[in-house]
C-alpha positions in Angstrom: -23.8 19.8 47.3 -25.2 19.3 44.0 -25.7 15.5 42.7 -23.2 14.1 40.4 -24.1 12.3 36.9 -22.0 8.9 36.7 -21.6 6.1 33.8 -22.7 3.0 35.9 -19.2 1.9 35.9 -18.9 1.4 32.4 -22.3 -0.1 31.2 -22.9 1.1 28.1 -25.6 3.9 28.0 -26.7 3.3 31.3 -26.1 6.4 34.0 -26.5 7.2 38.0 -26.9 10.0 39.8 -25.0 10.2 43.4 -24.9 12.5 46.0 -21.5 13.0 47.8 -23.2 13.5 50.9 -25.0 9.8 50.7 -23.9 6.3 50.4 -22.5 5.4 47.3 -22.7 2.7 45.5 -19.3 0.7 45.2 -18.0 -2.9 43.2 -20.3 -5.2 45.8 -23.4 -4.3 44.1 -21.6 -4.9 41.1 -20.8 -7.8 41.7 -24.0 -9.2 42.9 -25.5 -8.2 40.3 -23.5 -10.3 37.7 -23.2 -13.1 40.2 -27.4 -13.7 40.8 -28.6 -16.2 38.8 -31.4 -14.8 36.5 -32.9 -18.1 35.1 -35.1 -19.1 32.1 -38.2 -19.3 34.2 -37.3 -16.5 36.2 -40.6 -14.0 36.3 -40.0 -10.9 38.6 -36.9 -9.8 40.9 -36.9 -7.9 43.9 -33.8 -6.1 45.2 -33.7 -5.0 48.2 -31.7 -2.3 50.1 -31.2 -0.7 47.0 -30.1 2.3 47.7 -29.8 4.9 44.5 -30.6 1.8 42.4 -27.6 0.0 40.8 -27.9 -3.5 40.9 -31.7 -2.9 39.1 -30.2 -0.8 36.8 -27.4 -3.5 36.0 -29.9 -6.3 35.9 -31.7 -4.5 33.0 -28.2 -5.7 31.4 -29.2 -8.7 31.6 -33.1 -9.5 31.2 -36.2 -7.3 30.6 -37.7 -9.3 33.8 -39.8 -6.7 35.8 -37.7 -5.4 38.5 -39.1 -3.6 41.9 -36.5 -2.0 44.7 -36.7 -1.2 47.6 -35.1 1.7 49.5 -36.2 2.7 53.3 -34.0 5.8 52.8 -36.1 8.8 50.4 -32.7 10.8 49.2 -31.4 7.6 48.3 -35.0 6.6 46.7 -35.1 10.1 45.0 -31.9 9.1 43.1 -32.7 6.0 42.0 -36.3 7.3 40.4 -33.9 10.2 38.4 -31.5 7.4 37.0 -34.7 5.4 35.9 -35.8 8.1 34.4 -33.0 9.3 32.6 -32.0 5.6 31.5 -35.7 5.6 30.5 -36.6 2.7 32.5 -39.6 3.3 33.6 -41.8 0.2 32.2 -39.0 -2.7 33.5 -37.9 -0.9 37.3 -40.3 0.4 40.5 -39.1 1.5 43.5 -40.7 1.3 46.5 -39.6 3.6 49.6 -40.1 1.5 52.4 -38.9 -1.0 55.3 -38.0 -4.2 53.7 -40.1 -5.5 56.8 -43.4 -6.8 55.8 -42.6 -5.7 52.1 -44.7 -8.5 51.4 -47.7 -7.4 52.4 -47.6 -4.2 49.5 -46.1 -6.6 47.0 -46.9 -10.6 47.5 -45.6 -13.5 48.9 -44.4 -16.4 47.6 -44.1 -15.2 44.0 -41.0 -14.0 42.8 -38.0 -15.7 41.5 -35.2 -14.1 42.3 -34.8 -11.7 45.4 -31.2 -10.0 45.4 -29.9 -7.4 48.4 -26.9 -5.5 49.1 -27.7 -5.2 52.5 -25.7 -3.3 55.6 -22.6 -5.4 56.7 -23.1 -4.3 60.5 -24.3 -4.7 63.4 -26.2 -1.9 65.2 -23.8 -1.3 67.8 -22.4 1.8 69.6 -19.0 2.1 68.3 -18.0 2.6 64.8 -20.9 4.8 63.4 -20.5 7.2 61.2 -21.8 10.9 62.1 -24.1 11.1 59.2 -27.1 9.3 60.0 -27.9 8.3 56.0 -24.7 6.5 56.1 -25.0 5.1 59.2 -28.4 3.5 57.9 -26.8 1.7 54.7 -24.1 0.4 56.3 -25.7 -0.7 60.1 -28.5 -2.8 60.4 -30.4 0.2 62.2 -33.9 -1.0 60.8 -33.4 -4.4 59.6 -31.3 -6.8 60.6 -29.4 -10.0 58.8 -32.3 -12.0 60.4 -35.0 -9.6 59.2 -33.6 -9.7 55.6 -33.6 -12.8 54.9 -37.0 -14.1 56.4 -38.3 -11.6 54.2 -36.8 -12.5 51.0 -37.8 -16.6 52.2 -41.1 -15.2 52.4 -40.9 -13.7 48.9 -39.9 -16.2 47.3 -41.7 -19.2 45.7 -41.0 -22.3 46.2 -37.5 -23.0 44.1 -37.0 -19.2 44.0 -33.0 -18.1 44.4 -31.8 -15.9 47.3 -28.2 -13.8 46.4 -26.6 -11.8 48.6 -23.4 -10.1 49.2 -22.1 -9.7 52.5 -18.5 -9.8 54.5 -16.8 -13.1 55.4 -16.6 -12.4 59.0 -20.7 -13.4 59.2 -20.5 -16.1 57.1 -21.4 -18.9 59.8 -24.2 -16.6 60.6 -25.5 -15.9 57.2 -25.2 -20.2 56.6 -27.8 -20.5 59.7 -29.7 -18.1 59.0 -30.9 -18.7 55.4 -31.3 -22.7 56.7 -33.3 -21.5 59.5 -35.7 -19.7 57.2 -35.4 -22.7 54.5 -33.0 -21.5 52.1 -30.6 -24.2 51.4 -27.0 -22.6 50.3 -26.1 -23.7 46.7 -23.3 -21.1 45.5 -20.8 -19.4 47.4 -17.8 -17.3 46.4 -15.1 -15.3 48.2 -13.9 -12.1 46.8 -10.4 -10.9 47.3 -9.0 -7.4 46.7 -5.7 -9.3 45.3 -4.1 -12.8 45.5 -2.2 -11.9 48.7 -4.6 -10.5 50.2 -7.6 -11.2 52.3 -11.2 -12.5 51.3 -13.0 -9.4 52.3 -16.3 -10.1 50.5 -18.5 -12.9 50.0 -21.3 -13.7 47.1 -23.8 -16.2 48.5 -26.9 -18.1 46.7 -29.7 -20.0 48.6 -33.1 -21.9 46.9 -36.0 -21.5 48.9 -37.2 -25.1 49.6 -33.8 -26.6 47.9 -32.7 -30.1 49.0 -30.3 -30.2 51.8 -26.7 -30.4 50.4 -25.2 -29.7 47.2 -23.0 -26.2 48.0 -20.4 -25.2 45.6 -17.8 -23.4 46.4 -16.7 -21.1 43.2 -13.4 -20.2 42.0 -12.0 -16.9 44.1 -12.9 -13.6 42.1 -10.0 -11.4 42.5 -10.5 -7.7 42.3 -6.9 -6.5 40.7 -4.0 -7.7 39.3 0.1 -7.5 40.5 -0.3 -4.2 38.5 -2.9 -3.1 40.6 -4.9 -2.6 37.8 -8.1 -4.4 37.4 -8.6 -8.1 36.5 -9.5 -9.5 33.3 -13.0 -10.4 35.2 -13.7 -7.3 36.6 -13.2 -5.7 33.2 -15.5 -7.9 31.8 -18.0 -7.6 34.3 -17.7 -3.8 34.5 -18.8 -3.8 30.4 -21.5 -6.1 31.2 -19.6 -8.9 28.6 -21.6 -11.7 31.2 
């Protein structure tokens, strides 16, 4: 099937390629991308689980920061290169095709700022799988797991250095332990709804490496459309990157 040319919902000048056959990107990585806090003193980002590559494309919306993602899968890898290249982004993104495990040992430790990941929402169990392996892999945690993610990113990080993640609400007592366990103290949190009568269905979480204990703030709900079932004002701001 051959690979399809998007907008990157709605950025200007900014394109993806997608395969039909492979995972593709959706609103979460979106999202996340707008949500993570890009700071003053912020130096490099990592993303990882990227995928075809769109929250480093969307972050180039929003600072000239070197970016490096990092994709286990090579079709999805292969995409992401072709959207740098045709968004001419070669200088700001790299991509890396490799386990997140012990990514720090090609690309440093303790020295980046800002480490974002849309990572897979479930667990590697029996039931629910999809027949085609590549999707299986983005959305299981066949070779990394919740834990696995985040001790890398802690190890990333420097000290001070932000964690954001989106994820599903159903692990959110997990995710809370986890981040403390690798010392990543939880500083933002917001639940995503699909519509005001509706369920949370999506979370976007913020952790400092190192950060003093306490201090979480819970955000206003983002709600993803309107009674009209049309989008909301947010999303519509997001999706033309008015941040």
């Amino acid at each position: 099937m051959p690979l399809v040319l998007n907008d990157l919902l709605g950025k200007p000048g900014l394109q993806i390629y997608q395969d039909p056959e492979l995972f593709n990107f959706s609103i979460d990585s979106i999202l996340l991308a707008n949500f993570a806090t890009v700071l003053n003193n912020t130096k490099s980002i990592v993303d990882l689980c990227s995928g075809n590559g769109p929250i480093p494309l969307y972050l180039t919306t929003r600072t000239s920061l070197p970016i490096i993602g990092v994709e286990i899968q090579e079709k999805s890898y292969d995409l992401a290169l072709k959207s740098i290249q045709i968004n001419n982004l070669e200088s700001q993104i790299t991509m890396i095709n490799d386990n997140l495990i012990d990514i720090h040992k090609r690309i440093g430790q303790n020295c980046f700022n800002l480490v974002t990941c849309n990572p897979p929402f479930f667990k590697n169990e029996a039931g629910n799988k999809n027949g085609n392996m590549e999707l299986t892999i983005a959305r299981h945690e066949v070779f990394a797991t919740l834990d696995d993610i985040i001790k890398e990113a802690s190890i990333l990080l420097n000290t001070g250095g932000i964690f954001s993640m989106v994820h599903r609400p159903d692990r959110l007592v997990e995710i809370l332990e986890t981040l403390k366990k690798y010392r990543l103290e939880p500083k933002r949190l917001r639940f995503i709804y699909p519509k005001k009568d509706k369920q949370c269905n999506h979370i976007l979480i913020e952790a400092k490496k190192d950060g003093k204990s306490g201090g979480l703030k819970i955000l206003e709900p983002l709600i993803v459309y309107d009674e009209d079932n049309k989008w909301s004002n947010e999303i519509r701001k997001i999706y033309n990157s008015e941040v």
